[in-house]
PLY file of the C-alpha trace (Angstrom):
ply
format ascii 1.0
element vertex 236
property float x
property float y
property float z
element edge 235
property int vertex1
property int vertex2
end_header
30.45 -17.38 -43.90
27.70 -16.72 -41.44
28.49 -15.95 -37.89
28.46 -18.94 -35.56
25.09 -18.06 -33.79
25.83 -18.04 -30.27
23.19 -20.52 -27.75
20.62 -18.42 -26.50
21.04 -17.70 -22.96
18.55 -19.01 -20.91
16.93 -16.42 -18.58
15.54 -18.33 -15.34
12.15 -18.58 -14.90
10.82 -17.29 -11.52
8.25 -19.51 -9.48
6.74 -18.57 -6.22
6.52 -22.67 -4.94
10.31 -21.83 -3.27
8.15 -19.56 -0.91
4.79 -20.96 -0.37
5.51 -22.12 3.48
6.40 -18.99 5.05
4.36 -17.15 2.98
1.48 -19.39 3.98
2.20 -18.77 7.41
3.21 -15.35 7.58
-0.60 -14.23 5.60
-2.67 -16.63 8.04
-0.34 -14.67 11.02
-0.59 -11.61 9.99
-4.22 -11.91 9.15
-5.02 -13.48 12.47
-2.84 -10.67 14.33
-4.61 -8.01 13.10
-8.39 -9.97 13.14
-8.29 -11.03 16.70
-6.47 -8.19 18.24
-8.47 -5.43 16.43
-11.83 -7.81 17.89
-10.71 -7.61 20.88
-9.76 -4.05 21.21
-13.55 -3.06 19.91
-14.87 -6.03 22.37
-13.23 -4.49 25.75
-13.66 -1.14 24.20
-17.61 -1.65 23.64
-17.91 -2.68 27.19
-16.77 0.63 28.41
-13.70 -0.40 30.28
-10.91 1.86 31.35
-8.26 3.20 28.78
-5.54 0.93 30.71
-7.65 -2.26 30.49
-8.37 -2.19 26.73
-4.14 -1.41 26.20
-3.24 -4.69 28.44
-6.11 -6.45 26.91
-4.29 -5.51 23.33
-0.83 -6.33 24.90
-1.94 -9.36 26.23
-3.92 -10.68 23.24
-0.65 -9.85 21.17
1.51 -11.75 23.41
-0.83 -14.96 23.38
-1.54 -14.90 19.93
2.14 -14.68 18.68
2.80 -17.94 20.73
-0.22 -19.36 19.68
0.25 -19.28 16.12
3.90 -19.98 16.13
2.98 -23.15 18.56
0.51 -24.23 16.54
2.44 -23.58 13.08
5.55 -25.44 14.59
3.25 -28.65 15.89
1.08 -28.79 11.95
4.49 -28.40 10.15
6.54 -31.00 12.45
3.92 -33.48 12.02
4.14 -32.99 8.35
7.98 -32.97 8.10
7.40 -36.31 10.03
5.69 -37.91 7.65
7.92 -36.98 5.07
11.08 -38.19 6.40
9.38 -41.85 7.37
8.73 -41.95 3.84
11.62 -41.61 2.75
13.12 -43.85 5.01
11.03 -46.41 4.01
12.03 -45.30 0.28
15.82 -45.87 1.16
15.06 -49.22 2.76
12.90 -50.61 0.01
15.24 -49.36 -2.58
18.08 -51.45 -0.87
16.26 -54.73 -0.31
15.26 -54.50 -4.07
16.49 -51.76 -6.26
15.19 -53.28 -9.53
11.38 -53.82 -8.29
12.01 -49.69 -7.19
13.42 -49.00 -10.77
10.46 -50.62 -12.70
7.94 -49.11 -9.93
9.25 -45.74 -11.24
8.96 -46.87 -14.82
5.48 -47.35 -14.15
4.54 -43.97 -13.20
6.52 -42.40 -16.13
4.19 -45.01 -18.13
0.94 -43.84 -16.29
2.14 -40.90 -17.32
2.47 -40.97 -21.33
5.82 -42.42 -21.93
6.10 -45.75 -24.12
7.41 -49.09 -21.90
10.85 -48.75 -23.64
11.13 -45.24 -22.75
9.97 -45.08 -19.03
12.67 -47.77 -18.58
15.21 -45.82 -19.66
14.35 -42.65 -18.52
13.73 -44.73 -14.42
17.56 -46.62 -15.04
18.85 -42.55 -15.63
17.09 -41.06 -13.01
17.83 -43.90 -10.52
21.90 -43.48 -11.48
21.40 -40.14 -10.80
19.48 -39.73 -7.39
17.25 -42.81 -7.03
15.82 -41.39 -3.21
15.28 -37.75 -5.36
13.38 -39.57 -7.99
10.86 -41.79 -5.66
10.29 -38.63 -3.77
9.32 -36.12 -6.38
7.45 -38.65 -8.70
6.18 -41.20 -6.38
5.56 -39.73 -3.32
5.26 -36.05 -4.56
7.98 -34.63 -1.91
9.96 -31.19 -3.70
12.83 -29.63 -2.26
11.36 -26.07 -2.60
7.82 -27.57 -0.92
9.59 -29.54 1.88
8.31 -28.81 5.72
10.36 -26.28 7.53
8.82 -26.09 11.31
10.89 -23.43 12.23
10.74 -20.98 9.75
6.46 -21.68 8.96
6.69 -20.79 13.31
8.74 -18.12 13.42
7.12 -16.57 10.06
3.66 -16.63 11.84
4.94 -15.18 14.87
6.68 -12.57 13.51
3.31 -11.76 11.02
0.93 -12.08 13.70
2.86 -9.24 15.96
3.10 -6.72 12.52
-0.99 -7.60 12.10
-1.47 -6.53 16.06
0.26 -3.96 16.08
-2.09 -1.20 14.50
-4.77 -2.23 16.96
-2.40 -1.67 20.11
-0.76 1.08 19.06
-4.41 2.71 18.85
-5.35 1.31 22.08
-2.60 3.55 23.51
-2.83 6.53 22.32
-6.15 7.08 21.08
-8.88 8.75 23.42
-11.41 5.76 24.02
-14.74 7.93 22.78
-12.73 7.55 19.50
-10.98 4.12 19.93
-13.65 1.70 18.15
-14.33 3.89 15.24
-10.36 4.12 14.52
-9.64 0.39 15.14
-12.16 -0.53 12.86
-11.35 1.75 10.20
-7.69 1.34 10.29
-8.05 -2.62 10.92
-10.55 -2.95 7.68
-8.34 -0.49 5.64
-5.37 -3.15 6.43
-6.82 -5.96 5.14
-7.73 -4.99 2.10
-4.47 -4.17 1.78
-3.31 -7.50 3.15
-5.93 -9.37 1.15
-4.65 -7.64 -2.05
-0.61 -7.94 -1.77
-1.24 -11.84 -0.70
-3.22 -13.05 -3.43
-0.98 -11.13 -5.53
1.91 -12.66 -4.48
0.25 -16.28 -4.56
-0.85 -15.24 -8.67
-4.78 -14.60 -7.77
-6.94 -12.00 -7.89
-6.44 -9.14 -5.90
-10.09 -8.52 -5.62
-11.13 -11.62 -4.35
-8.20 -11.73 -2.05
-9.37 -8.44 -0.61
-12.75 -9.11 -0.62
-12.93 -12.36 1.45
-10.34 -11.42 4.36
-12.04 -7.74 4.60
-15.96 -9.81 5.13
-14.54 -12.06 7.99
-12.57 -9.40 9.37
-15.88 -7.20 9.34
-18.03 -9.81 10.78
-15.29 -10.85 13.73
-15.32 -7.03 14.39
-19.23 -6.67 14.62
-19.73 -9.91 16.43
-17.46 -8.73 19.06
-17.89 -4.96 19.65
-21.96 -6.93 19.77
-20.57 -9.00 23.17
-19.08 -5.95 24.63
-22.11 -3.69 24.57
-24.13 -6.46 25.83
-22.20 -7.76 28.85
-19.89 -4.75 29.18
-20.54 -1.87 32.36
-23.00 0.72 31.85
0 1
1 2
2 3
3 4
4 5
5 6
6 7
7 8
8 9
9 10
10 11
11 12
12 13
13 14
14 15
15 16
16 17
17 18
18 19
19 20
20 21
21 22
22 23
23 24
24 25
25 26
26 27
27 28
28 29
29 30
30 31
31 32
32 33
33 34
34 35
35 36
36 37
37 38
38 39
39 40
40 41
41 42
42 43
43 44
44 45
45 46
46 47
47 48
48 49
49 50
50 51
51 52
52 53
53 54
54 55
55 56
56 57
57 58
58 59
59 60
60 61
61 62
62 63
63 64
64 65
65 66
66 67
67 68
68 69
69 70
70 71
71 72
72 73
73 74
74 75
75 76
76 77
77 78
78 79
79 80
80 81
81 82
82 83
83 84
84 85
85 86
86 87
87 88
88 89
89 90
90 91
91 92
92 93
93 94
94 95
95 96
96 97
97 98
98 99
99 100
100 101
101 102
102 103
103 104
104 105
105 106
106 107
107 108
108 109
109 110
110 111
111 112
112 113
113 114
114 115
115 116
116 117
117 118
118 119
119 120
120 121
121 122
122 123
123 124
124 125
125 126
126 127
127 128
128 129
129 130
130 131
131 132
132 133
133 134
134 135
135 136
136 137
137 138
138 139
139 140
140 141
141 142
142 143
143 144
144 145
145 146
146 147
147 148
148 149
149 150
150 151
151 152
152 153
153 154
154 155
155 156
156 157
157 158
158 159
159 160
160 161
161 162
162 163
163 164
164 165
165 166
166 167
167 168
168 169
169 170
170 171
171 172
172 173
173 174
174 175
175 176
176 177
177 178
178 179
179 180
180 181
181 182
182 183
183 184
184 185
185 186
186 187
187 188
188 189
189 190
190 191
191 192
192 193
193 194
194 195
195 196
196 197
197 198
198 199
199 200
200 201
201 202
202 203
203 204
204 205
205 206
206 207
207 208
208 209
209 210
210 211
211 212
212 213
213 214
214 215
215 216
216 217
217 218
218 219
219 220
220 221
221 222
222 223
223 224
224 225
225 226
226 227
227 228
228 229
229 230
230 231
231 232
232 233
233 234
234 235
């Protein structure tokens, strides 16, 4: 007699959607951290101010900028977990008044979708037993649980990002000799971001290359455009 074949154990598969809000934020933080306060360092820099000024210039631009983007990130995400829970309220409330009209409005997307009329209708009354609000929001309105708005964390994750991506540029500002501070911020600030670029397209499944590529230009051209301002208004 042959063995009784055992079920094959099912090895979980591993999706990145779980993370794609704080990673989201924590990239466009970090990038902006280390874009804006690496600008500004060559800016002040270029206009031949003092040592002292271009460090509190840093300081200060790392200060703002971590409130800014976790401000900003906490305002965009709110107003999208908003949205999201008014829709499902008006799910709930719809489903009450008229949980049949809900059942064969889900039936109709699973026929838009491929499924016979018989079929849909079964698989909407299952689903509907199951979690009827769950069901609306992933096929109807397109609302996952691992997608969902999270203010908090999308702010916190961009503040927290944008202080690592300033902190190359103010840690130069402080310590090197100011003769030698553009050339280092810009070299150490472009070496970062190709780095950056690279590990965050990886982790989001693109190409490296491209990744690298595009946040390195901007970063360049922020750079350039700023050390241009410095030399042109700066002392002499």
């Amino acid at each position: 007699m042959e063995a009784q074949q055992k079920p094959a154990t099912r090895i979980p598969e591993l999706h990145r959607m779980e993370r794609v809000g704080w990673l989201r934020a924590a990239v466009l933080g970090a990038n902006d951290g280390l874009i804006s306060t690496g600008s500004l360092v060559v800016g002040v820099a270029s206009a031949k101010s003092s040592p002292e000024a271009v460090f509190i210039a840093a300081l200060a631009g790392l200060v703002a900028g971590a409130l800014s983007m976790a401000a900003g990130e906490y305002v965009s995400v709110s107003s999208q977990a908003d949205t999201e829970e008014a829709e499902l309220s008006r799910e709930r409330r719809e489903h009450a008044a008229d949980p049949a009209a809900e059942r064969a409005e889900l039936a109709g997307i699973y026929v838009a979708r491929g499924l016979t009329r018989d079929l849909a209708l079964q698989v909407a009354e299952q689903l509907s037993a199951h979690d009827a609000l769950g069901s609306h929001a992933r096929d109807e309105l397109g609302i996952h649980a691992l997608t969902r708005a999270r203010p908090l964390q999308a702010a916190l994750a961009s503040a927290v990002a944008f202080g690592v991506g300033a902190a190359p540029p103010l840690v130069l500002s402080g310590v090197m000799p100011l003769q030698w501070l553009t050339t280092a911020v810009v070299a150490s600030s472009l070496f970062f971001l190709v780095i950056l670029g690279s590990v965050s397209a990886r982790l989001g499944s693109a190409p490296a290359l491209g990744g690298a590529v595009r946040v390195t230009f901007w970063g360049a051209v922020a750079m350039a455009a700023t050390a241009l301002v410095g030399t042109m208004f700066g002392a002499t």
